[in-house]
C-alpha positions as semicolon CSV with decimal commas, in nm:
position;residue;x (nm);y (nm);z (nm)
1;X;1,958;-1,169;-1,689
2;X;1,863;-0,926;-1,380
3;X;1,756;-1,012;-1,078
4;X;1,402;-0,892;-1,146
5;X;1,392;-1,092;-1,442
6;X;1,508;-1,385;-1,243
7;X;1,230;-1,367;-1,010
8;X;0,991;-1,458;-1,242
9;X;0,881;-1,796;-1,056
10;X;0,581;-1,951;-0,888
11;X;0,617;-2,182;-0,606
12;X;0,529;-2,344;-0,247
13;X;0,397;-2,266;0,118
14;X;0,210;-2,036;0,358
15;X;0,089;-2,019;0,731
16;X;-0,158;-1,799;0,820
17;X;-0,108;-1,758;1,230
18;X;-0,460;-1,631;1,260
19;X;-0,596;-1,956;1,183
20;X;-0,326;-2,179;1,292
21;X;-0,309;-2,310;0,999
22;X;0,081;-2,351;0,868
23;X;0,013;-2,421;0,472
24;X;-0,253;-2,310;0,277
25;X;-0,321;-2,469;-0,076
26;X;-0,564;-2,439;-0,355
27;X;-0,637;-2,840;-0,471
28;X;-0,822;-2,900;-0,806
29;X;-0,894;-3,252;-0,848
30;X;-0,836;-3,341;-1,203
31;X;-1,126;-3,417;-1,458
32;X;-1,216;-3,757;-1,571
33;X;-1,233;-3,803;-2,022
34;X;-1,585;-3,656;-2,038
35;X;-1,446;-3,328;-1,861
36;X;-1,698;-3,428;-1,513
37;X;-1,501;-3,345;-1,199
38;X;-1,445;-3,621;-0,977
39;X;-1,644;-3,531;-0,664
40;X;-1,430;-3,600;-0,338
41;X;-1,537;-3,488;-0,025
42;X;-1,176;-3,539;0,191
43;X;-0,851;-3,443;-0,016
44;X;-0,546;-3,458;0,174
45;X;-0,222;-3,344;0,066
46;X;0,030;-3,246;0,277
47;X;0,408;-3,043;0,303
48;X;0,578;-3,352;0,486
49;X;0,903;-3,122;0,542
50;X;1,108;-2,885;0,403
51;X;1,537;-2,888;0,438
52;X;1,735;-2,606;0,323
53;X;2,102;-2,592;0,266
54;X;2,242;-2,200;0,309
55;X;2,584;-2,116;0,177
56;X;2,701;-1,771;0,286
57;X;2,996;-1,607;0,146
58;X;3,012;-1,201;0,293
59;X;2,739;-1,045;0,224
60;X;2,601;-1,291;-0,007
61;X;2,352;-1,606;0,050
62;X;2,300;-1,909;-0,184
63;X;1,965;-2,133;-0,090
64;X;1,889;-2,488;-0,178
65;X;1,535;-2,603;-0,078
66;X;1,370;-2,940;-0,108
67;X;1,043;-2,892;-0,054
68;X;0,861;-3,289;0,032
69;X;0,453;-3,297;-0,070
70;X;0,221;-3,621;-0,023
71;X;-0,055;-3,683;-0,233
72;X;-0,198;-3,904;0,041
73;X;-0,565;-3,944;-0,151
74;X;-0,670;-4,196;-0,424
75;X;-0,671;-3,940;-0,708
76;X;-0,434;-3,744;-0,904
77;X;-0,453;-3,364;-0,815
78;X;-0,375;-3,012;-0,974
79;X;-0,209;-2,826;-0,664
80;X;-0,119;-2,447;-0,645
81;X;0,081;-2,265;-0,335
82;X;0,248;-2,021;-0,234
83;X;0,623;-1,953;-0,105
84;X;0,673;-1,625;0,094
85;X;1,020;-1,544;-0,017
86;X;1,275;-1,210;0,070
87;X;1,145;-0,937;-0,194
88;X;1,502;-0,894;-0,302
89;X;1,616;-1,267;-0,371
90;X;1,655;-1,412;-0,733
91;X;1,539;-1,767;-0,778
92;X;1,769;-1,954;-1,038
93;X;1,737;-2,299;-1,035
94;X;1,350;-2,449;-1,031
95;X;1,315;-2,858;-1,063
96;X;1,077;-3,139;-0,927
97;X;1,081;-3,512;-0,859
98;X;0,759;-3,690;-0,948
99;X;0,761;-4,094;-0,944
100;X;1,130;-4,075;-1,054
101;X;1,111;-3,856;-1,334
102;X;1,307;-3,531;-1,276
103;X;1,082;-3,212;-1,414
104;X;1,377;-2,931;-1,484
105;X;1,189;-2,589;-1,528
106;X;1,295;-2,336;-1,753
107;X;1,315;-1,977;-1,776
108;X;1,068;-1,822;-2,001
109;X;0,820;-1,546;-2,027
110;X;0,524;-1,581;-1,883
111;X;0,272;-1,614;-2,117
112;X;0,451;-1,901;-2,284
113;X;0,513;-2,087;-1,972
114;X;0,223;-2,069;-1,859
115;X;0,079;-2,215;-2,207
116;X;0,308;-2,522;-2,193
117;X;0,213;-2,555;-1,875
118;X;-0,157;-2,583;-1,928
119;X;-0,146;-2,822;-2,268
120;X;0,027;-3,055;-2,066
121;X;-0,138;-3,135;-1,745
122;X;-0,461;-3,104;-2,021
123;X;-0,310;-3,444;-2,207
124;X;-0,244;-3,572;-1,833
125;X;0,096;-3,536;-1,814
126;X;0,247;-3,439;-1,478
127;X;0,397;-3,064;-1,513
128;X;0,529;-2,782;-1,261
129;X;0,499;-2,373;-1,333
130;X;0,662;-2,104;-1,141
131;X;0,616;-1,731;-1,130
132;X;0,615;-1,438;-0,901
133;X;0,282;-1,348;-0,812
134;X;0,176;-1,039;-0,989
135;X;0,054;-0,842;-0,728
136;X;0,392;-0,843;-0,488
137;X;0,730;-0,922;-0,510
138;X;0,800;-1,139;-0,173
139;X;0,520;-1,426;-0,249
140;X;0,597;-1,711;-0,582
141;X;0,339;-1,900;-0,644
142;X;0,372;-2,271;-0,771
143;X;0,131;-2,507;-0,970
144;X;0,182;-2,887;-0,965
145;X;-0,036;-3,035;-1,234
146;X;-0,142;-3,381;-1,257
147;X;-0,031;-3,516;-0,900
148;X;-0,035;-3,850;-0,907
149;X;-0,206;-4,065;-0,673
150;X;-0,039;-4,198;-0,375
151;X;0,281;-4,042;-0,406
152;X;0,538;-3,748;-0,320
153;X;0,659;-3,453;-0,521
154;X;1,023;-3,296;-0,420
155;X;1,110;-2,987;-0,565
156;X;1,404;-2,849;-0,572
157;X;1,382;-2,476;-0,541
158;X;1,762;-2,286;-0,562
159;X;1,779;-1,874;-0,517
160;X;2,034;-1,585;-0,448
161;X;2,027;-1,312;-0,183
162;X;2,229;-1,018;-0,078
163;X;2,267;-0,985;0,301
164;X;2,330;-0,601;0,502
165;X;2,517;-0,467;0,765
166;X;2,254;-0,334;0,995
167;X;2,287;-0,076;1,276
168;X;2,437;-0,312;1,573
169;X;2,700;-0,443;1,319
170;X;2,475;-0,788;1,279
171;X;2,426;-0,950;0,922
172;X;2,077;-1,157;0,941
173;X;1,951;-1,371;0,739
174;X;1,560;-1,463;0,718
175;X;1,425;-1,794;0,608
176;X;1,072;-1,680;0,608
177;X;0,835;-1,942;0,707
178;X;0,539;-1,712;0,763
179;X;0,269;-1,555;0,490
180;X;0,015;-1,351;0,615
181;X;-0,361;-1,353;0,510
182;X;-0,337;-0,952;0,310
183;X;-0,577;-0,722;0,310
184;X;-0,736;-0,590;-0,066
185;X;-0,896;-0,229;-0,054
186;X;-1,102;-0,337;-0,368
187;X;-1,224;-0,606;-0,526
188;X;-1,032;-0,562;-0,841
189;X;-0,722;-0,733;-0,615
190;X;-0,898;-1,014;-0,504
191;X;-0,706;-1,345;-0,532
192;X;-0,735;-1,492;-0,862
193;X;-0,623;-1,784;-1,013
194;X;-0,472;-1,729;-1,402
195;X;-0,478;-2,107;-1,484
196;X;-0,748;-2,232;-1,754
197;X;-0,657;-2,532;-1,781
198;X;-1,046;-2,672;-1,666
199;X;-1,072;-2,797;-1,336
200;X;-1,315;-2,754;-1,017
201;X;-1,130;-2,545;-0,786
202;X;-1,117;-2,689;-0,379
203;X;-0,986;-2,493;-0,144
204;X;-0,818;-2,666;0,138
205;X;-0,645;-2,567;0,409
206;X;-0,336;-2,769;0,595
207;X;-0,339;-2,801;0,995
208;X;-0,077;-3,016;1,050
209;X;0,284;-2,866;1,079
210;X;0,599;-2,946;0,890
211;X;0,941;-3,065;0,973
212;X;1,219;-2,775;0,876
213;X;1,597;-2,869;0,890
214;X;1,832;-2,575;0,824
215;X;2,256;-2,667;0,750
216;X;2,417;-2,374;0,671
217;X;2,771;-2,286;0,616
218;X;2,963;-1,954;0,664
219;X;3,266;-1,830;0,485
220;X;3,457;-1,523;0,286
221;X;3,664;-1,283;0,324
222;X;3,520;-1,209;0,670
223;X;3,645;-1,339;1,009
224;X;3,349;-1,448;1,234
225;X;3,288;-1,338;1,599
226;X;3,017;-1,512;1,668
227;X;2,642;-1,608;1,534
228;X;2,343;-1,575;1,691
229;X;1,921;-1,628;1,668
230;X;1,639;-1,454;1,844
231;X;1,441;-1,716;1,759
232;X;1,611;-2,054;1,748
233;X;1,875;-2,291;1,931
234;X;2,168;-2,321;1,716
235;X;2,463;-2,535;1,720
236;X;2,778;-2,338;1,586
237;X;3,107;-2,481;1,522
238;X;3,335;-2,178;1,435
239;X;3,665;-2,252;1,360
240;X;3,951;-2,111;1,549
241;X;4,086;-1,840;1,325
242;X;3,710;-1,762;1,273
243;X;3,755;-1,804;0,901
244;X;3,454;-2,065;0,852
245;X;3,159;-2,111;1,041
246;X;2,893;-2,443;1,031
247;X;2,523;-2,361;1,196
248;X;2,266;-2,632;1,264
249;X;1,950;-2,594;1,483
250;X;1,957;-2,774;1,774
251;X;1,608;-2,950;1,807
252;X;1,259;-2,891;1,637
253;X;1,129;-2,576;1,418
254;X;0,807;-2,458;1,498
255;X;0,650;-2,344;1,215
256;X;0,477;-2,003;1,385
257;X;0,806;-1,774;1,276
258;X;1,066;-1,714;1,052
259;X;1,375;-1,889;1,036
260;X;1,701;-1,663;1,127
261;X;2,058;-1,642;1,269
262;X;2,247;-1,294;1,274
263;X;2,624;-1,301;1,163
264;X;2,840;-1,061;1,357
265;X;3,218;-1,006;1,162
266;X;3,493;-0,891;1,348
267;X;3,536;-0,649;1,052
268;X;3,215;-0,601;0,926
269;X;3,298;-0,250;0,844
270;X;3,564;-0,318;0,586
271;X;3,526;-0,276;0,170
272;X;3,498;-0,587;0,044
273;X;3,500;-0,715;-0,334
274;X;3,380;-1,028;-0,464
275;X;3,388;-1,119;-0,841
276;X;3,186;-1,389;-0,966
277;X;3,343;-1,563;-1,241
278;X;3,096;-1,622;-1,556
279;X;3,001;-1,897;-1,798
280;X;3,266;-1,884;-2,093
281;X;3,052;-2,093;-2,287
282;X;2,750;-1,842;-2,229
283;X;2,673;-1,545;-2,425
284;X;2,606;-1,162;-2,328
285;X;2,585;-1,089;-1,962
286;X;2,599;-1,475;-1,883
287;X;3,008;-1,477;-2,016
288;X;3,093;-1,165;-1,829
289;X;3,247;-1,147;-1,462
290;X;3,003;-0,971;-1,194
291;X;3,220;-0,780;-0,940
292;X;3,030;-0,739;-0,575
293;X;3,160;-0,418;-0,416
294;X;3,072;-0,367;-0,019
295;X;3,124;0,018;0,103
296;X;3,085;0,187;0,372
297;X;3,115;0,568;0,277
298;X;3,102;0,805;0,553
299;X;2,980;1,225;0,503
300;X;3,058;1,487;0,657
301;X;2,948;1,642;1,036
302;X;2,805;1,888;0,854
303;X;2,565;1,667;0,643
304;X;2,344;1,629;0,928
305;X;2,102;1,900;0,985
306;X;1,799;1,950;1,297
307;X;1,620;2,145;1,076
308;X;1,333;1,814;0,983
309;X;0,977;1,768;0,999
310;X;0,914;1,405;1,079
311;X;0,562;1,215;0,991
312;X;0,527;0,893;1,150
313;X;0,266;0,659;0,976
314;X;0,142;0,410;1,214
315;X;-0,035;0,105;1,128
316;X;-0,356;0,062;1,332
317;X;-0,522;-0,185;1,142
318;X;-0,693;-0,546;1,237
319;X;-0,402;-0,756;1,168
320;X;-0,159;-0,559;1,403
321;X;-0,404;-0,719;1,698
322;X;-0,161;-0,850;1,974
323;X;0,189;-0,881;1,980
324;X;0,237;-0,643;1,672
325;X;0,066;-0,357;1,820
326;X;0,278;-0,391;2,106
327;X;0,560;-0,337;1,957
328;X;0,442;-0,067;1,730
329;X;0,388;0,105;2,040
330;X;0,711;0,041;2,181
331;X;0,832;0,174;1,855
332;X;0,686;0,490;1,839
333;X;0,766;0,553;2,188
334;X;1,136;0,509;2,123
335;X;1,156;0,714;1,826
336;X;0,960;1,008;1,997
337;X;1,201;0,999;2,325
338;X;1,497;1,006;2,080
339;X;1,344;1,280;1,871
340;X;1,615;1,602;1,798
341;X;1,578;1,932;1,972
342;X;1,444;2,206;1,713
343;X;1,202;1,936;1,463
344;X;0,844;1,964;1,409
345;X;0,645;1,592;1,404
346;X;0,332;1,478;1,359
347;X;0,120;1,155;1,369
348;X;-0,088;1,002;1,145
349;X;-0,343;0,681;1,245
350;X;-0,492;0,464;0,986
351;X;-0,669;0,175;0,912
352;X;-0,924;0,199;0,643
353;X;-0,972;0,512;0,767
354;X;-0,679;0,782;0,920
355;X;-0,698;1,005;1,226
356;X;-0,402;1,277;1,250
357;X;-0,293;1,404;1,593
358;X;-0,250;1,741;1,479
359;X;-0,485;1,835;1,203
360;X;-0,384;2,224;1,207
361;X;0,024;2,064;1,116
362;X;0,286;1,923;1,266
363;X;0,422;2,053;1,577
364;X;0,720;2,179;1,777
365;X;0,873;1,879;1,940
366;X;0,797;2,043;2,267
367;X;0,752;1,921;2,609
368;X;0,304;1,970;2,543
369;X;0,361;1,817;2,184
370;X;0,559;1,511;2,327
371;X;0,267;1,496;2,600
372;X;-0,016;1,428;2,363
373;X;0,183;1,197;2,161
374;X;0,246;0,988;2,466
375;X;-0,082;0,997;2,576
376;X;-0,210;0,861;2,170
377;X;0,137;0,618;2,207
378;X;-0,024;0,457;2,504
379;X;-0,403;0,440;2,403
380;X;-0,297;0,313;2,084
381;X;-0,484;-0,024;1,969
382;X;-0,526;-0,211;1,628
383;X;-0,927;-0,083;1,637
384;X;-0,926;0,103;1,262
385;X;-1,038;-0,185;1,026
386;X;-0,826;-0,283;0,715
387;X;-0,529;-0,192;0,556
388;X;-0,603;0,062;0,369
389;X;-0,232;0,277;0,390
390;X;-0,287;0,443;0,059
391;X;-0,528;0,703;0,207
392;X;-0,263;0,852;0,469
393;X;-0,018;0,853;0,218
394;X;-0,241;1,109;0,007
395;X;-0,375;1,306;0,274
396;X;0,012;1,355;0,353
397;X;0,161;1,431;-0,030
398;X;-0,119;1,693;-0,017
399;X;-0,025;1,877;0,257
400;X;0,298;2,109;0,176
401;X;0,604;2,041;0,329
402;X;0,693;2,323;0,592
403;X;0,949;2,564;0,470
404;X;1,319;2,522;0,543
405;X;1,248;2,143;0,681
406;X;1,326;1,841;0,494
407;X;1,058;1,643;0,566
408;X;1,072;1,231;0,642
409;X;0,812;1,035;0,706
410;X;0,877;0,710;0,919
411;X;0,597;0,365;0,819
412;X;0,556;0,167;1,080
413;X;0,348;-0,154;0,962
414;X;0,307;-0,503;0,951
415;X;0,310;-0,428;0,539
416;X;0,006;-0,676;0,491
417;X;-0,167;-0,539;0,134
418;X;-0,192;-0,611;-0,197
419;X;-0,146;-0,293;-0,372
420;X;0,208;-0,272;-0,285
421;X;0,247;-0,143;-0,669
422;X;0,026;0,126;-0,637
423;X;0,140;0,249;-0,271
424;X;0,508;0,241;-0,404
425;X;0,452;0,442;-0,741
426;X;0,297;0,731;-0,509
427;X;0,627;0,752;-0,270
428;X;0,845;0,720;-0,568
429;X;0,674;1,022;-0,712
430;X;0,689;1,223;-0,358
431;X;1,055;1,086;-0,298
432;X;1,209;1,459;-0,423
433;X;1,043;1,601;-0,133
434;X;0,950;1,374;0,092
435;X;1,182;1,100;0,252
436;X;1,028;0,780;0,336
437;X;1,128;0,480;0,581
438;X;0,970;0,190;0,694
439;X;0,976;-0,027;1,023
440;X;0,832;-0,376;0,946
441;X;0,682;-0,547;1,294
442;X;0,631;-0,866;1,375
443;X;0,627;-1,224;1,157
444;X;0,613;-1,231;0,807
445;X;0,544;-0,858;0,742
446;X;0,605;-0,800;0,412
447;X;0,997;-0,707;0,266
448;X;0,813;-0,626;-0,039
449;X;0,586;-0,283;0,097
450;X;0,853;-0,234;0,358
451;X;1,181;-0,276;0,191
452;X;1,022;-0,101;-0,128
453;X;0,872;0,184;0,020
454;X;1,231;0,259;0,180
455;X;1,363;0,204;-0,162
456;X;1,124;0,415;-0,348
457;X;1,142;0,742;-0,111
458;X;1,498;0,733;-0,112
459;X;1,492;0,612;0,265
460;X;1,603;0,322;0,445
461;X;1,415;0,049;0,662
462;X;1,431;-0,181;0,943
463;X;1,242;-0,520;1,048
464;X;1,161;-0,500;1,407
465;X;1,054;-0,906;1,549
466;X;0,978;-0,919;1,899
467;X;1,162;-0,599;1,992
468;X;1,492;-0,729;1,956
469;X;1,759;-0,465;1,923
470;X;1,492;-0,213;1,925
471;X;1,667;0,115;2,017
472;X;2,003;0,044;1,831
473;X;1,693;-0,003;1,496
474;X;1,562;0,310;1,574
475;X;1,859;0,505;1,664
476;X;1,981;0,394;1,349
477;X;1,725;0,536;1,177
478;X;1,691;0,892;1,344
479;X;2,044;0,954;1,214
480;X;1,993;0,867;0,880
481;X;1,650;1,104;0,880
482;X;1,850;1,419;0,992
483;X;2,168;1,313;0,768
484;X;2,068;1,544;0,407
485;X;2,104;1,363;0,127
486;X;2,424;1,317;-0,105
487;X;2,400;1,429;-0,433
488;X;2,648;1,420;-0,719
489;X;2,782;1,071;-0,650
490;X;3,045;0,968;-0,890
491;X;3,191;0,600;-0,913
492;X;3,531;0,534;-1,095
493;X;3,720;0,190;-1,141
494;X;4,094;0,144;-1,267
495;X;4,080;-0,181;-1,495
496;X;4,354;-0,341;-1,708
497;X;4,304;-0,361;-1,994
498;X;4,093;-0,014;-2,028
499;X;3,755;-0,114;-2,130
500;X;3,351;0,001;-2,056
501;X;3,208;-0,125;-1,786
502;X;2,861;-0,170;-1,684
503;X;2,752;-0,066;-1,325
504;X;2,412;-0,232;-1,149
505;X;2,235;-0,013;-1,064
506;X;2,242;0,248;-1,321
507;X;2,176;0,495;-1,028
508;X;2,383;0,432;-0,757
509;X;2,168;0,324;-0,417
510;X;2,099;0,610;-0,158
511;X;2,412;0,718;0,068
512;X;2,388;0,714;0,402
513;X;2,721;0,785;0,621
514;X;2,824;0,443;0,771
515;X;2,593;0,261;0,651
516;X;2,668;-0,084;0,395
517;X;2,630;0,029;0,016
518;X;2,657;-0,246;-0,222
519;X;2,736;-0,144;-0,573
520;X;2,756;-0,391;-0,894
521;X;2,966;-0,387;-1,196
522;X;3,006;-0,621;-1,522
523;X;3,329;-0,650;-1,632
524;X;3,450;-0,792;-1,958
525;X;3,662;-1,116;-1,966
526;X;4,019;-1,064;-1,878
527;X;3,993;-0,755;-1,703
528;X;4,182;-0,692;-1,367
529;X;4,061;-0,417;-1,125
């Protein structure tokens, strides 16, 4: 089963900062025999706490959640969430606690689950569904049917993540904690709510915060120099060959950003395999051992090239307000500082609306180019209404590349839309000639536009949360933009005994020199490499 195909869950929790408000919840109360909703003025359910146990092994995290709700009111309740989760995780293990009886999900497709689902809270039986909302890839949704009176649900939520060298050498992991309200351009992605299952829809919305407790161990092949958060106290006791590491936090979480801590190994820069061993008793891919390879190719001096036209895309939109337009700005001014001698840039605005800096083309980087950039980089504010980041995207894939410059064009935003699908179909289709990369700023932007879009144009991208390790992120980045791509990659494995092998993906991942590529391959039972 792939990853993708493993995401195909629904399940709990959301802040939205603007508000204050740290979980958001739709709450149907359930219908009495003669289908009449029972009117209630007050309910009140609440996420009592959530404790997560992280195991990390490399470059690879394993996640158990428990996840405590109170049905504090004096009726049973239907109850649907949502659970901002890292677009590329795989959630494999889904079950939930409800008056002692143990609820193990299963995976399905999604039509079907959602059928059983709905014919059994219907005969009032208590019932859980999962899936990944529709719309995005870093947001599950969950629906607790029949919540019985008085009592608490635990579920038990388990998932899978690969971790990254980034460009200081740090391997961070995110908890998130934080889901932004997102902007629609249309009404056709307006929420919605799938479930027929009959009952008067409540919305309610939770003020009171939540108790998080993080224990997390570190271990591998990988000796540990130290580990870090920008955003929490930890307590680390790292043993003395640095071979194992133990992280609590040290006091309260405050549930207004995400959870992180930042691994630094004293050689994160060496290729390192990890084969996971598979279920003998399982069939197809389940039976087969899954080797992990971590590279770190490097390309030649001559790969790199000043001869680049450079778009940056540059979020202006309501929900930047603040803190994220700050750093935007400090962004942008970084990156056009640090720009090469001999490229031509341009900037693009946009909200639901765009403004370009220089409509006749890019420009010269220049000292009177850089000038009125700096002077836009300064007056900058988040003044241009919604989210609408299709419409720069087009205006840009209709203009024609200038001749003899690979053009790149740099994203930064706080990725808060709906039609993530749409915006990454169009840079997947401009991806042959133009390169796209992505700076997500501030809390709980969204992996899934940001990572994706990086993905999809064949770039790479970086998550920028209150500035930290801002010019090593966008250093990082300028070298990849002026390093020309790799073509005609080929990967070869000596196994005993000779056999196929299946590589993940098909097409291996974009090369850029020094930085971590993580290829996949299946290997039959018995096979040494």
């Amino acid at each position: 089963m792939s990853p993708n195909e493993l995401r195909s869950y629904k399940w709990a929790r959301a802040p939205d900062r603007e508000h204050g408000d740290f979980i958001k919840m739709i709450v149907r109360p359930v219908l009495s025999k003669n289908n009449e909703s029972i009117d209630r003025e007050v309910v009140n359910t609440k996420l009592q706490s959530v404790s997560s146990k992280v195991t990390v092994r490399g470059f690879v995290a394993h996640v158990a959640a428990t996840l405590i709700y109170s049905n504090d009111s004096d009726q049973n309740l239907q109850v649907e969430c949502s659970f901002p989760i890292d677009e590329g995780a795989a959630l494999y293990k889904f079950e939930a606690e409800i008056n002692d009886r143990q609820i193990v999900a299963q995976c399905m497709e999604k039509k079907k689950a959602t059928k059983i689902y709905e014919e059994a809270v219907s005969t009032g039986h208590s019932a859980v569904l999962g899936s990944q909302d529709e719309r995005t890839s870093d947001i599950l949704q969950l629906a607790l049917g029949n919540f019985p009176a008085g009592t608490t649900a635990k579920l038990h939520l388990s998932f899978v993540m690969e971790l990254q060298v980034k460009s200081d050498g740090g391997v961070p992991f995110v908890l998130p904690a934080i889901l932004n309200p997102r902007y629609s351009p249309d009404e056709q992605n307006a929420r919605h709510y799938p479930l027929n299952v009959g009952l008067t829809t409540v919305q309610l919305s939770v003020n009171s915060a939540y108790s998080l407790s993080v224990d997390a161990e570190i271990m591998g092949g990988h000796q540990i120099a130290r580990v870090i958060s920008q955003t929490d106290a930890l307590n680390v006791n790292l043993t003395e060959d640095g071979s194992s590491a133990k992280v609590t936090q040290d006091g309260g979480f405050k549930s207004d950003h995400d959870w992180s801590m930042v691994i630094y190994y004293s050689n994160a820069y060496k290729t390192h395999l990890v084969r996971e061993t598979g279920d003998r008793a399982g069939t197809n891919i389940i039976k087969d051992d899954v080797l992990m390879i971590n590279l770190f190719p490097e390309v030649p001096q001559e790969s790199y090239s000043n001869k680049n036209e450079i778009i940056f895309i540059v979020d202006r939109s309501g929900s930047m307000r603040g803190g994220n337009m700050q750093s935007a700005r400090a962004t942008l001014l970084l990156f056009l500082k640090s720009l090469p001698p001999g490229c031509y840039f341009n900037i693009i605005s946009f909200g639901n609306r765009h403004e370009v800096l220089f409509p006749e083309g890019s420009k010269e980087y220049t000292e009177e180019s850089l000038s009125r950039a700096m002077q836009l980089q300064e007056e900058m504010d988040a003044d241009m209404g919604g989210t609408e980041i299709l419409r720069p995207l087009q205006y840009l894939y209709g203009q024609k590349p200038r001749k003899g410059y690979a053009r790149q064009l740099i994203l930064l935003t706080d990725g808060q839309v709906w039609n993530v699908d749409n915006v990454l179909k169009l840079v997947a289709q401009n991806a042959t000639d133009t390169r796209a990369f992505a700076v997500g700023i501030g809390e709980g932007a969204s992996t899934a536009l940001v990572k994706g879009i990086a993905r999809a144009g064949r770039g790479q991208a970086e998550m920028v949360v209150q500035q930290d390790n801002l010019q090593t992120k966008v250093m990082g980045l300028l070298q990849k933009m002026v390093q020309e791509s790799v073509h005609d990659v080929k990967v070869t494995a000596d196994i005993n005994p000779v056999s196929s092998i299946k590589m993940y993906p098909k097409v291996p991942p974009v090369i850029f020199g020094g930085s971590h590529l993580t290829i996949y391959m299946r290997l039959p039972q018995q096979t040494e490499v």
